[in-house]
Structures are given as structure tokens and as C-alpha cells.
N, C-alpha and C positions, 0 to 999 in steps of 0.2 A: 472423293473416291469412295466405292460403297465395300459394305461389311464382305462382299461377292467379291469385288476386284481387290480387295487389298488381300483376301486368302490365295486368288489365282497369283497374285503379283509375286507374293512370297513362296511361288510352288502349293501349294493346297487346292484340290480341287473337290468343292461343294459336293457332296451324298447329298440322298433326299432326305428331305426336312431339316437342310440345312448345316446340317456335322458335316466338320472339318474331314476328308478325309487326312491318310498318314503323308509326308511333302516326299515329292520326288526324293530321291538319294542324290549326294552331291558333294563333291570330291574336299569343300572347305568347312571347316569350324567357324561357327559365326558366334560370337560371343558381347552382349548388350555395352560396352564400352566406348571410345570415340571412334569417329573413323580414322583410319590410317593409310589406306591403300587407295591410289587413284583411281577416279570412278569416271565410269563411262557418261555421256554426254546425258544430259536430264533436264528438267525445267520443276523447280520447286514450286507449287501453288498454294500450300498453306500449308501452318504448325504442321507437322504427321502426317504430307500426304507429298506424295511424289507422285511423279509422272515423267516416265520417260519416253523415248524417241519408238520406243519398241518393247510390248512385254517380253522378258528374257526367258526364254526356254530352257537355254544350254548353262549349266552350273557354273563356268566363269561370268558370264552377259548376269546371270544370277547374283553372283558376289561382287562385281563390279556395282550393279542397283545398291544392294545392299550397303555396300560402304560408302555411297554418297549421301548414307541418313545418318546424322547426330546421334541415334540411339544404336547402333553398331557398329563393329568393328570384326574385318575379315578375317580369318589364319588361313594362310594357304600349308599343305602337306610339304614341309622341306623337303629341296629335290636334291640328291648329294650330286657334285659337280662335280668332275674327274679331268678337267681339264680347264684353267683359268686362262691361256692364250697369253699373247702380248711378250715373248720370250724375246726381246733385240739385245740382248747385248747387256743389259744394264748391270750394276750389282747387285747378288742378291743374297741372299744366305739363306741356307737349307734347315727348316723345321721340321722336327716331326710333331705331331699330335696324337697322342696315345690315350687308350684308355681298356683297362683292365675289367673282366668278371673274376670274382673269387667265391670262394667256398665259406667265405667268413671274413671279420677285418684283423685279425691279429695275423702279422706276416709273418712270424717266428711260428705260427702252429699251423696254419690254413693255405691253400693254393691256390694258384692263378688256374681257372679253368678256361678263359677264352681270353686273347690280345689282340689288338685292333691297332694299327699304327696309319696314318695317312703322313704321306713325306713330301712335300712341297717347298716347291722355292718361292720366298718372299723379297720383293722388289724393296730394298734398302732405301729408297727413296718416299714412297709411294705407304710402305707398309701395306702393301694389297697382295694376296697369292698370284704367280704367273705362272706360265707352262703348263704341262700334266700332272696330277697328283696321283704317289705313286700309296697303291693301297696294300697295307697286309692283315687276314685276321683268319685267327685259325684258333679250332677247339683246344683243349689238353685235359686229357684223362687223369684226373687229379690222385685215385687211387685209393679212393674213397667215394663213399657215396656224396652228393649231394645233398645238405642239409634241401628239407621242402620250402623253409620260407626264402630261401636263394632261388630254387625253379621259382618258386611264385615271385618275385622280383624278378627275375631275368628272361625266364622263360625256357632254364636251359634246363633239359635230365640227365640221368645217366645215361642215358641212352645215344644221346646224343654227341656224347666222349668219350665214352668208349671206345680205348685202344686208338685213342687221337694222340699224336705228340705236338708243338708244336717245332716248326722248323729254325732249329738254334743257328745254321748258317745263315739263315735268312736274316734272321732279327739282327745277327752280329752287323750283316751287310748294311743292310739299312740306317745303324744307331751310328756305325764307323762314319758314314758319310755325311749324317746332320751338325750342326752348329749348334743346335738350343734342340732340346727336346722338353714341351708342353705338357701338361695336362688341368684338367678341371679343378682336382684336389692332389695334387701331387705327394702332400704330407701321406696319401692312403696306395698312391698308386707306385710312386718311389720304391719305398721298402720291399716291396712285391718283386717286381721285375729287376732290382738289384738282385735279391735273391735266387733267383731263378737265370741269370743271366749278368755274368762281370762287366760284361762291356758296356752296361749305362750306368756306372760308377764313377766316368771318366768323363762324364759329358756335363756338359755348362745343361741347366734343369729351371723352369718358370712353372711358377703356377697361375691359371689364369683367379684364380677363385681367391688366392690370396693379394696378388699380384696388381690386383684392378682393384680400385674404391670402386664396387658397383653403387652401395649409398650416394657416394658424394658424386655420382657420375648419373643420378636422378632415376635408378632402378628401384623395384620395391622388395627384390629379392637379388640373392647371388648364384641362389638355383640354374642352372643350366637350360629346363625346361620354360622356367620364367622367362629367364633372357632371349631368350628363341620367339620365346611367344608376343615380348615385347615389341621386337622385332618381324611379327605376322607371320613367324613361322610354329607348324606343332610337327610333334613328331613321336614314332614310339618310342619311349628314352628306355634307356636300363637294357640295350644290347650294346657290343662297344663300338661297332662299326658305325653307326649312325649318332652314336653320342659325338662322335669325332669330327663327321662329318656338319651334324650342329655347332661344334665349337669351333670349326676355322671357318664356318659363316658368321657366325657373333663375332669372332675376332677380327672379323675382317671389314666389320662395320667401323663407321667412324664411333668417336666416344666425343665430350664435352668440348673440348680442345683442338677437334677434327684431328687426331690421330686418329691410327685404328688400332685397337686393344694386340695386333701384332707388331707393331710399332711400341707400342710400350712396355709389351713383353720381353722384345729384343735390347730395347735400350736400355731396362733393369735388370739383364743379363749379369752386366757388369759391376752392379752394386753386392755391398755385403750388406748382410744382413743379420743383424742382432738380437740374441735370446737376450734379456736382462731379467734376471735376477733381482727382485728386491730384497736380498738379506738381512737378514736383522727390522724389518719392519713391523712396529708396535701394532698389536694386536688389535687395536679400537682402530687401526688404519685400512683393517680387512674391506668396510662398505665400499670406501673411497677409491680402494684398488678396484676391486670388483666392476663399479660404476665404470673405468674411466677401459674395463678390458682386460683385465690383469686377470690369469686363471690361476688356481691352485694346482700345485704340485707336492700330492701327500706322500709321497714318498719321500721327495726332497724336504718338504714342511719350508715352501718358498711361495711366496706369490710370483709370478715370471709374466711377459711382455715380450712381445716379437717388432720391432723396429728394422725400416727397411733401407733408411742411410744414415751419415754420418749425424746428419743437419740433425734429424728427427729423434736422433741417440741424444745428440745435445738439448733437444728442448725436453726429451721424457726425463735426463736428471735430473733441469733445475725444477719442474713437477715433482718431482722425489724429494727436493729435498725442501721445498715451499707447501707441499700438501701434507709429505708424509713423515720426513724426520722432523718436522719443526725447525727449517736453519740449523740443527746440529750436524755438526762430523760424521759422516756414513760412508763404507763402502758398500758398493752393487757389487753382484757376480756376472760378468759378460759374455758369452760365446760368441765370435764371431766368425759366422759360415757363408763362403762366396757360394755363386751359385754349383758349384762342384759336389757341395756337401749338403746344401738347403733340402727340407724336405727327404733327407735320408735317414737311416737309423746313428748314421756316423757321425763322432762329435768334431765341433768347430773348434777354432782356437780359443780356451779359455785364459780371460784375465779380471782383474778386479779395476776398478775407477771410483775414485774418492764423487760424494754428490754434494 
């Protein structure tokens, strides 16, 4: 293939004297990675050179070429789906997936400025979205100005909330009727929307972000926009309708195990989940903590640990007490918070446990 057809092949067509012109416009991100996306019919003829049935014109015939070479990899623009079909009958249980814009992250000072809920039923079986998905998002005029590096994040002004409320029978409606309500970072988006509204105070709460080993699940982030892109989707992240709409398509992919990340959101519903505490841990023990995850708590002057069942409560003891008391007598300080309270400002039940 010559220096001429492989510029026409990839969109560029030759000026004179040879400069590239600028490539057609075209609806995918193509990024130099493996391929991922299945590719239209081709015949390979050597290292770097393809040849297909037909040069592609049209932007998908384009990215389909594209992703049958070794040196890239497509992203199509996620399309938000509002209806996943296949509704007979089955069990299912009602999800929401929310997610919040604020004016800041301290929830005790700052406001929810926009909310974004998508409410879908999940086939109990299957762990796949079925039916309609029912969508809600709407501004609120915080009453204050909008810090700028938030518009520059989100994209949102004053202007744009201005004498916006959002609709509190609405939100009531909608949280009353789900099972598990979701989100990316829940530890950020919780506090917010408790505050602003009682009625998700009541409700069983997952988070996907904490909730999924994206490491151990062969991600190289837990970023929301990563995982999408993993998956050959991009999208504009940081408004909360479409954040949403990325995150019960990631969820709804399978994961390592052939679940899908809504499948194991729902089953770890029912687990509790444990702050620990390592009280009274010697001081030279701070690297070992640190390494193994453990963060500081300087108000408390505690190193702490978030564990997500029973099993895994019991293997971070004997850890405690083989790495960091040396075999002596110690007690931990424990919370333990169902998913009721997970992810809230609200405390769990505390107790203490010999290690």
C-alpha cells in the first residue's frame, strides 16, 4: 500500500506537494491500543498494511478498518439506552443509579446543584437491566454562587440554576420504590442527598467504586471514564445524567466470574461491612499499615481499614496481630455498618474484638 493510499485509507486526502490534508470528522475516538471492536471483512497482506473489500467512506466502515489493525483500538460515543426490553415476568429488583453535581465536597457546608437518578429494574437472574429506564435530573439553585473551578468541571453556571428547585416529590417517588440505590462514589454522593432529602436514609446503598475489585477484576483504573473506555465507550463525564447512564452500562457488563458488576452489587447488599480500627498500634507499624491500605485518622490518631465481610474481618485480625501487635493481647475498635448506614455520615454499631 503506498504513502497515497494508506493517508486516503485513514480519511486524509493528499494537497499538493504531498501534505496531509486535516481527516474527514468522525463520530469515534481511535486510540493506538489493541483492537477490541469487531471488524468488517479484510484481507491482511503484510506487517502494516491492510486491504479491505472496499475503501470506507462513512465513519463507522472507517472504524470498523480501523479496529481490525493491531495498532488501534476503537471508542464509540456511549449511546444512553432508555429502554433494555425483555420484561416476562421474571424477578427483579428495582435499582436506582444516581449521581450528584455540588458546589464543593464537604456535605455539612456545600450543595447539591444538579441530581440525576436512572431507575431500572434488574433481572435477579441474569444481573442484566430489563424494561424502561425511568430517568430523573434536574438543576437546584444552590443560593450561592458557583465556585468557577466547579463550572469548569461540570460545566454548570449560575445561570443555569437559577431559581431551579429540584422536585422533592419526585425524588421521594422514585427512592420509595427502589431496592438498592447505587452510585460511583457513594462515600461523596450519600451524605449530600441524605441531607437534602430523608427518604435515602432508609434505603439498602452500594457503591460501585468501592464495591468491585476493579484491580483484581484486570482494570487499570477505577475511574468511571477508564472503565467505560475499557469497555470502547467515551463519553463527556462530569454532568450527572450521562455519568449514570455510563455506569449502568459498565455495570451491566460481565466482570471476571461472568457476573455482571449489578449482580454483585445486589448480592453485597446484604453484607456488613467493617471500619476497624487498629487501636493502640506501635508506632514503627505506621509503613506496614500504610502499605497493606490502612489510612490515618488524625483526629481520631487511629490507623482504620474498611472490610467488606465476616470472612475477610477474620483474616485482617490475624494480620494484626502477626504483622503489627507481634502475637501480643490487643484490642481493635470495630463499626459495623449494613448497607443502611454504609457510605453515610451516620455511625454503625460499635464494639471492640480481642486480635
Amino acid at each position: 500500500m503506498s504513502k497515497t493510499d494508506q493517508m486516503s485509507f485513514f480519511g486524509f486526502e493528499p494537497e499538493a506537494g504531498g501534505k496531509p490534508a486535516k481527516p474527514a470528522k468522525a463520530t469515534q475516538a481511535v486510540s493506538p491500543t489493541a483492537a477490541s471492536v469487531p471488524a468488517a471483512k479484510s484481507t491482511a497482506m503484510s506487517t502494516g498494511e491492510l486491504v479491505t473489500d472496499a475503501q470506507p467512506r462513512d465513519a463507522e466502515a472507517m472504524a470498523q478498518a480501523l479496529a481490525q489493525h493491531p495498532d488501534f483500538r476503537v471508542l464509540r460515543r456511549l449511546v444512553p439506552q432508555t429502554d433494555y426490553g425483555n420484561v416476562q415476568g421474571q424477578a427483579t429488583q428495582r435499582v436506582i443509579v444516581l449521581d450528584t453535581e455540588t458546589t464543593g465536597l464537604d456535605s455539612k457546608s456545600e450543595k447539591v446543584i444538579e441530581l440525576a437518578m436512572l431507575s431500572v429494574l434488574v433481572d435477579s437472574a441474569t444481573g442484566l437491566p430489563v424494561g424502561p429506564v425511568t430517568v430523573y435530573e434536574s438543576f437546584e439553585d444552590p443560593g450561592k454562587p458557583i465556585p468557577p473551578h466547579i463550572t469548569e468541571i461540570t460545566g454548570i453556571d449560575d445561570s443555569m440554576v437559577k431559581g431551579q428547585r429540584i422536585d422533592d416529590a419526585a425524588v421521594t417517588a422514585l427512592v420509595q420504590a427502589a431496592d438498592l440505590v447505587l452510585a460511583h462514589n457513594a462515600g461523596f454522593d450519600r451524605p449530600f442527598v441524605e441531607a437534602r432529602w430523608p427518604v435515602f436514609a432508609g434505603k439498602a446503598w452500594a457503591c460501585s467504586f468501592m464495591g468491585i475489585d476493579w484491580k483484581k477484576e484486570g482494570s487499570g483504573s477505577a475511574k468511571l471514564e477508564f472503565l467505560a473506555s475499557e469497555r470502547g465507550w467515551f463519553y463527556d463525564a462530569h454532568r450527572a445524567q450521562v455519568d449514570c447512564h455510563a455506569l449502568l452500562q459498565v455495570l451491566a457488563s460481565t466482570l471476571a466470574d461472568g457476573q455482571t458488576g449489578l449482580s454483585r452489587l445486589l448480592a453485597g447488599a446484604d453484607q456488613t461491612r467493617y471500619k476497624l480500627r487498629a487501636t493502640g498500634a506501635p508506632f514503627e507499624s505506621k509503613d506496614k499499615l500504610k502499605a497493606r491500605g490502612y489510612r490515618w485518622d488524625g483526629e481520631g490518631r487511629v490507623w482504620w481499614c474498611s472490610v467488606a465481610s465476616d470472612e475477610l474481618l477474620d483474616a485482617e485480625c490475624a494480620w494484626l496481630r502477626a504483622e503489627v501487635y507481634g502475637q501480643r493481647n490487643a484490642r481493635v475498635q470495630l463499626e459495623a455498618m449494613d448497607s443502611r448506614v454504609q457510605f453515610s455520615n451516620r455511625s454503625g454499631l460499635l464494639s471492640e474484638r480481642s486480635v
